[in-house]
Structure formats: C-alpha cells, structure tokens
N, C-alpha and C positions, 0 to 999 in steps of 0.2 A: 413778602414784599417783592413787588417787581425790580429788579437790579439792574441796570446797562454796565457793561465793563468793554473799555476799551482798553485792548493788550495786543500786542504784536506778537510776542514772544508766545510761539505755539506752547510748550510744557506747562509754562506758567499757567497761561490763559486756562488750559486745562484741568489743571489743580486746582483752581482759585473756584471755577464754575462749575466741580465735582462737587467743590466741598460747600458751595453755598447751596447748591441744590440737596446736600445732604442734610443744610439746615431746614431746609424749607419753603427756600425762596426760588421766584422766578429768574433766572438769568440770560438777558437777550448780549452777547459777544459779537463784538467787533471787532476787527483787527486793522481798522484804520479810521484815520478820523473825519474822513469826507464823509462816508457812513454815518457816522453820526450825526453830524451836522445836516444831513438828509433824512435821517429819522426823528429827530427831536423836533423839526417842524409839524409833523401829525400827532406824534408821540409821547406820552409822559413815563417815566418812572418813578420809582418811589427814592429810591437811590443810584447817585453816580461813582463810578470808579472808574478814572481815567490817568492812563499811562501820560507821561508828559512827550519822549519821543518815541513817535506812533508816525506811520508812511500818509504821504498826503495832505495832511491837514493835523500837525501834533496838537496835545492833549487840551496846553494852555488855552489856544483856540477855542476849544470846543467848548472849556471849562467856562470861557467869554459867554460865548454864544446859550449854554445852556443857564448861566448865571441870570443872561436878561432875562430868558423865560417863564423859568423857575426858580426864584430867590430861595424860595425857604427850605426847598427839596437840599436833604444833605449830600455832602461832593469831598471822596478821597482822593488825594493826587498820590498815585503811586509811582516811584521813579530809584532809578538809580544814585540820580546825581546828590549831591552831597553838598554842593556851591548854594552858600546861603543866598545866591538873587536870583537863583531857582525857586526856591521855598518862598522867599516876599513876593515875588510875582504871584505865585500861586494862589497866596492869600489874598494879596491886593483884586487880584481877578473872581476871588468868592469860596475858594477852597474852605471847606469842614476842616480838614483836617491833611496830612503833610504824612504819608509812610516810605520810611525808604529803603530798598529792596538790600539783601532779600529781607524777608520777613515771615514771621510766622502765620500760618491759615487762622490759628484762631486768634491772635495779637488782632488780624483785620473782622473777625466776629465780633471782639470785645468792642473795636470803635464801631463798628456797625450797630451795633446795640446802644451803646450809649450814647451814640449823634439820633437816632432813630427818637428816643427816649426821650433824649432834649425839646429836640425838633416839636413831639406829640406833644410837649408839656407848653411849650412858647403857644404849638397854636392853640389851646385847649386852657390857658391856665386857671378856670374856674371851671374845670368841669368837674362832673359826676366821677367818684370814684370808682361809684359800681357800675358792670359790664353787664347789662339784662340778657339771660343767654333764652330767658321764657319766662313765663307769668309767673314762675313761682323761684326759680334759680338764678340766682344773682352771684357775681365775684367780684369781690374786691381787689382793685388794684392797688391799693395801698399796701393791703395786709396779707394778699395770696392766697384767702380766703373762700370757700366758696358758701353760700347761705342756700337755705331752701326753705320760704317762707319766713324769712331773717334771723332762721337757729343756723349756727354753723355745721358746719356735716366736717365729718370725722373719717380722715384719710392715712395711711402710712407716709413716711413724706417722701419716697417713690412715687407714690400714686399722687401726691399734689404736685411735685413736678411735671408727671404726663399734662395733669391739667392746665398745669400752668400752659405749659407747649402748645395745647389745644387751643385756652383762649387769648394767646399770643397770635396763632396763627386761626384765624375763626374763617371757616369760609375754604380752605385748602389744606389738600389730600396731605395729610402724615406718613411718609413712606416708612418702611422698617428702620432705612440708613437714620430717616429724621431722626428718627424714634431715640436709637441706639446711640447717633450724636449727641443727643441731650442729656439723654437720663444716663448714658455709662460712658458719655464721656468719650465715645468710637471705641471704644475696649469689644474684642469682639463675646458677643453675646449671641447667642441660640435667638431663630425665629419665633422659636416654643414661650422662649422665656421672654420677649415680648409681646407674642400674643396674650402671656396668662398675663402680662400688668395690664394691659389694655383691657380685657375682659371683668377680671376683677370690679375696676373703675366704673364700668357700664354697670356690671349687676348690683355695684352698691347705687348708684344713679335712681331715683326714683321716676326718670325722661330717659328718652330716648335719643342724650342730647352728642352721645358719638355715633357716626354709622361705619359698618362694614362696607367698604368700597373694594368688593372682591376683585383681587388682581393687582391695586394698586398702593393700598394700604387705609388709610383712618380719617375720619372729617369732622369736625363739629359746626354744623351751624346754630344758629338761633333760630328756637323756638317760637312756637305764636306768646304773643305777650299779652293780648286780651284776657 
C-alpha cells in the first residue's frame, strides 16, 4: 500500500517508516502539515497516518481536508494527547481509528490491517472471493487457499504464509526484511533460509508466478488469464 505519515518527531517518524517499509508498503513522510495539504491535491494514498500536533498546519486540519477528498480511504490519528475532545474531534472530522503514543510498531500493523480489510470488504461487498493470479492459479481469500485448475495444491504452512504475503502484496517487490517480518515474525533469520522457502514455493509452482528481482528481492504478478 501507498502510506502518507505525518510526524514531526524525527525518531518516531523513523521507526514507524522502517518498519512499514519492512512490511511491504510504500511510505511518503512529512513532517509538517502544509505538506500535506499541498500534496493531497494531485496526490492519493491508500492509507493515512497523521500526528495531530504537527508545525504549520496540525494533523486535524489535514485529517479535514483529506476527509473531503478521500472518504473511504482509511485515516489513524496518532497523538500524545489523552483529552477525550482530542479523540471526538478526531472522529467527528473522519478518523479510522484514535492511537495514543507511545505505542507499539505492530499494535499500528494490526489496525493497519484490519481498517485496510474493512475498507476492501465495504467497497467490494459481493465480490469474487478468488484472486485470478493466471488462467489456471486461482486463491482464495476466504480460505488462504491456492487452486491450480480448482484442485487445491499442497503447501507447508511456511510456504502458505510466504504466499499469502505475495498475494496480499501482488504487484510489489518482497524485500528479505518483508520477507522475515511476516513469516518469523523479525526474529533474526539467515538470508539462506529465506531464499530456500522462496525457492521451494517457485519449484513446487507449476508458473512462473514469483520472480527473482535480483538486488532487491521477490515479486508476484499476475499471469496471462486467457
């Protein structure tokens, strides 16, 4: 996902945009909020994270401005403050959801995930469960399944994890950190021992539906579906 965060606090911002890039995601950082509100007139994300006091233009503000444009797109206020007419403004204004510092990297993964999740399902609510990754490889969102020709294929559940990861992120390079935040969790892990699950995955794959992106790490797109 494309992310905007606005944070003033350099350490944080730091952390926060470490750790989201090691999930996978794009993150464009601001440290102020006129920035923003200069960006988000050409600009879309897929997700907002916005400090509430921020130099210039604070967070509320922005949360305003980026509310008109984009209603359905999800928006965390993250803040110090603790005054419950902090948090009603916030919401009144369109806030997702209310985090109040500090807080944990992944605590903010989890609501990322599951505003993300909401959001796909409000605007999708009859869709297709399965994800056509090519004419013949199909997965199921419902069940984490993958089909090939509508038998299911048979994975360690390591290896449906990676996939999962893959077609969660379709379309965008899997770096090792991604790799290693998902499946072990940041625990440190050998390069080796993520290359061999990655490899594994491919050689049981009947498609060539991951590629080696030497240099940078792992990609899935979708296949021709003809």
């Amino acid at each position: 996902m494309k992310i905007l965060l606005l944070e003033d606090e350099f350490m944080l911002a730091r952390s926060i945009r470490t750790y989201l890039l090691s999930r996978g995601h794009l993150v464009d950082h601001y440290d102020n909020g006129q920035d923003v509100l200069d960006v988000i007139e050409g600009k879309s994300h897929d997700f907002y994270i916005l400090d509430i006091n921020t130099p210039l233009v604070g967070g509320l503000e922005c949360l305003q401005a980026i509310e008109s444009r984009y209603p359905i797109v999800p928006k965390i206020i993250i803040s110090a403050y603790h005054d419950i007419d902090y948090i009603s403004d916030a919401f009144d204004l369109g806030c997702s959801d209310y985090l109040k510092k500090p807080f944990n990297l992944k605590e903010l993964d989890i609501r990322i995930q599951r505003l993300s999740t909401q959001t796909q399902q409000q605007a999708e609510p009859s869709s297709d469960p399965l994800i056509h990754l090519s004419g013949r490889y199909a997965f199921n969102k419902q069940t984490n399944l993958l089909y090939y020709d509508g038998i299911v294929q048979k994975f360690t559940k390591r290896e449906y994890a990676l996939i999962i990861l893959f077609v969660s992120n379709l379309g965008q390079v899997m770096t090792d950190e991604s790799i290693r935040s998902f499946i072990w969790d940041g625990e440190d892990t050998e390069a080796s021992t993520i290359r061999s699950l990655v490899n594994r995955v491919r050689h049981k794959l009947n498609e060539e539906l991951i590629e080696n992106m030497r240099g940078f790490g792992y990609i899935m797109k979708k296949g021709e579906l003809g």
